[in-house]
N, C-alpha and C positions, 0 to 999 in steps of 0.2 A: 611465195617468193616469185616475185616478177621475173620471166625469162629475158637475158639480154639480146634483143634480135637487132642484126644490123642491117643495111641497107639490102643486101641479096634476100636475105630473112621477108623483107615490108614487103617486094615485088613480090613473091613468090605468094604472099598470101594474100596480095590483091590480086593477082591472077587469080588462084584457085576461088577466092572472092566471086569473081568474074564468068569464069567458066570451072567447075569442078571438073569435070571429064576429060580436063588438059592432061594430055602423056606424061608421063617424067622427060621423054625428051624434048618434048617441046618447050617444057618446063624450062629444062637445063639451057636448050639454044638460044629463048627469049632470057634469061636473066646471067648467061654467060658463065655454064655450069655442065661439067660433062651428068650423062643421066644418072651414076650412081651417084654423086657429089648430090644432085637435085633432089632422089629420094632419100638418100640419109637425113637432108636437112626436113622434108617434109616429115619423114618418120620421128624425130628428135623434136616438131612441134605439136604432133600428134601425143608422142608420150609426155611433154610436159604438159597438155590438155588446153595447148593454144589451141588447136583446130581439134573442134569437139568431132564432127562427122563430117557428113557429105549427106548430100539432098538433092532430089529433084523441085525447082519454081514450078509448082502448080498453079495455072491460072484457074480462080475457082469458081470464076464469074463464068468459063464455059463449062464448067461442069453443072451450072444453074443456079451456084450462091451469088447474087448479083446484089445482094443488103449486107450492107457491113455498118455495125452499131458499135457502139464503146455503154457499158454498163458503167456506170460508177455504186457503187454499194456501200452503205452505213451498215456495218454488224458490229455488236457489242464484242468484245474481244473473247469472252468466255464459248464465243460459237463459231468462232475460227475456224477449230479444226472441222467441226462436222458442214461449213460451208465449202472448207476447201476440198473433204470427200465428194462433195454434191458438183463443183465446180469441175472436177477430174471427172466426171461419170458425164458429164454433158458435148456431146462431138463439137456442136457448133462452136462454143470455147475455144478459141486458139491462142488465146493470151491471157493473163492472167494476173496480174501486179498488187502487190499487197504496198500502200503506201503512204506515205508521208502526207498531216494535214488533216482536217475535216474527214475525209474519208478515208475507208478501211480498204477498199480494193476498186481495180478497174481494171474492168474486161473488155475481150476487144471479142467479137462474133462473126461469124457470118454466114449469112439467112438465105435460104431459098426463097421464102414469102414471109410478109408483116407475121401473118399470122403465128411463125413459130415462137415467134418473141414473146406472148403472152404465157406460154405453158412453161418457158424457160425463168421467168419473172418469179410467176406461182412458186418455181422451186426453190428460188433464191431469194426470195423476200422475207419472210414469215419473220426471220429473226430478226429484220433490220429494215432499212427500204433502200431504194435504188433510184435513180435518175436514168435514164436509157438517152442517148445522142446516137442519133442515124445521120450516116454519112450521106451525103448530095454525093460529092466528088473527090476523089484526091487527086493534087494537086503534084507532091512529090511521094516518089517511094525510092528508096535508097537502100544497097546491101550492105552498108556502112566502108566499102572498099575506098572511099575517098576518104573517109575517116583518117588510114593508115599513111596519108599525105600528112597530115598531121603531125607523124611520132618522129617523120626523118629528122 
């Protein structure tokens, strides 16, 4: 069941959208909320599993992953599971999408060098194959916080 969020509800989690490390009072001052009022309504999004966590944006390009590729994968369905074992044991994996059409899944990576791509391939291929797309550039990245402009 869909929770009903109203207008104080949408700010509130595009802020924390925005900046998670925002106070409850600042919370409360920017959406016109004394601070307990602010965290009950955070805590009552939390327990309904609107707001799964909180996270640090790692930029991954300074820590030296500068290649980011999307796999697309052909696997027969009966090798599902033992690819999506193989797929959870692999770091570079950060995404993961099982989906609709021609293909069975599409990954999203990202590389320190070309080179790690091939031994990543070797483990995921055998039962099906794969198409590999390496990014030039991106263009947009978005934390879906405009999205919630949307629901008012």
């Amino acid at each position: 069941m869909q929770p009903k969020l109203d207008q104080t509800d949408l700010q509130i989690l595009k802020l924390l959208m925005e900046n998670a490390r925002i106070s409850y009072a600042e919370l409360g001052r920017q959406v016109g909320l004394s601070l307990p009022a602010a965290s009950e309504r955070v805590r009552r999004m939390e327990d309904a599993g609107l707001i799964r966590g909180y996270q640090a944006n790692i930029n991954l390009k300074a820590l030296g992953y500068t290649i980011t590729v999307f796999i697309e994968l052909t696997i027969p369905p009966d090798r599902y599971a033992i690819v999506k074992q193989k797929i959870a044991a692999i770091p570079e994996i950060i995404e993961a999408h099982h989906v609709a059409g021609d293909l069975s899944m599409m990954l999203k990576l990202h590389l320190s060098e070309m080179e790690a791509l091939e031994p990543i391939l070797a483990q995921l291929t055998p039962p099906g194959r794969s198409k590999s797309i390496v990014v030039l550039s991106t263009t947009v990245v978005k934390n879906g916080s405009d999205f919630l402009d949307t629901l008012a």
